[in-house]
C-alpha positions in Angstrom: 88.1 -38.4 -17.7 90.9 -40.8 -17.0 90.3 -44.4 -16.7 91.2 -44.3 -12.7 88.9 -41.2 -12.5 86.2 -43.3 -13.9 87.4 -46.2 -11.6 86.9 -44.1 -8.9 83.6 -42.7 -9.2 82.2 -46.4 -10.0 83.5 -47.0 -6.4 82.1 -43.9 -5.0 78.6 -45.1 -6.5 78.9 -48.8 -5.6 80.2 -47.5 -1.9 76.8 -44.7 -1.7 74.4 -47.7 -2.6 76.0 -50.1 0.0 75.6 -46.9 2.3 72.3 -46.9 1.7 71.2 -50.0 2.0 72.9 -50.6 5.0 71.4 -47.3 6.1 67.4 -48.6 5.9 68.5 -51.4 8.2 66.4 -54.0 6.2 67.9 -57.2 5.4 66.1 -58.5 2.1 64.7 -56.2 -0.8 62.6 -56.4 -3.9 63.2 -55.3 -7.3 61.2 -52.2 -6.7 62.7 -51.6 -3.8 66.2 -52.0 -4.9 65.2 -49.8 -8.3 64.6 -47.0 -5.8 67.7 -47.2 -3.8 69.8 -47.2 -7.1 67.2 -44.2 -8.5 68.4 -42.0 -4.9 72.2 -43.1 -5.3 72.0 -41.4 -9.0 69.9 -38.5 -7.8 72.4 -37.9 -5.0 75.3 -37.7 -7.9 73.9 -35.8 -10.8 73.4 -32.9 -7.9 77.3 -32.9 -7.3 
């Protein structure tokens, strides 16, 4: 993997969390709740 292929997919992840987030609609979260968010984000990508 290039280094701009690897750029890239960090984007892709950072951009699916910040879909997701924005996606539950809540405005504050707590550690747990953020654990789980970053748990479905890498779920989501080790299926691609």
């Amino acid at each position: 993997m290039t280094e701009k292929e690897r750029t890239d997919t960090q984007l892709a992840t950072l951009y699916d969390l910040r879909l997701q987030i924005k996606k539950s609609g809540k405005e504050t979260y707590t550690t747990e709740e953020l654990f789980e968010l970053l748990d479905t984000v890498a779920q989501e990508k080790s299926k691609k």
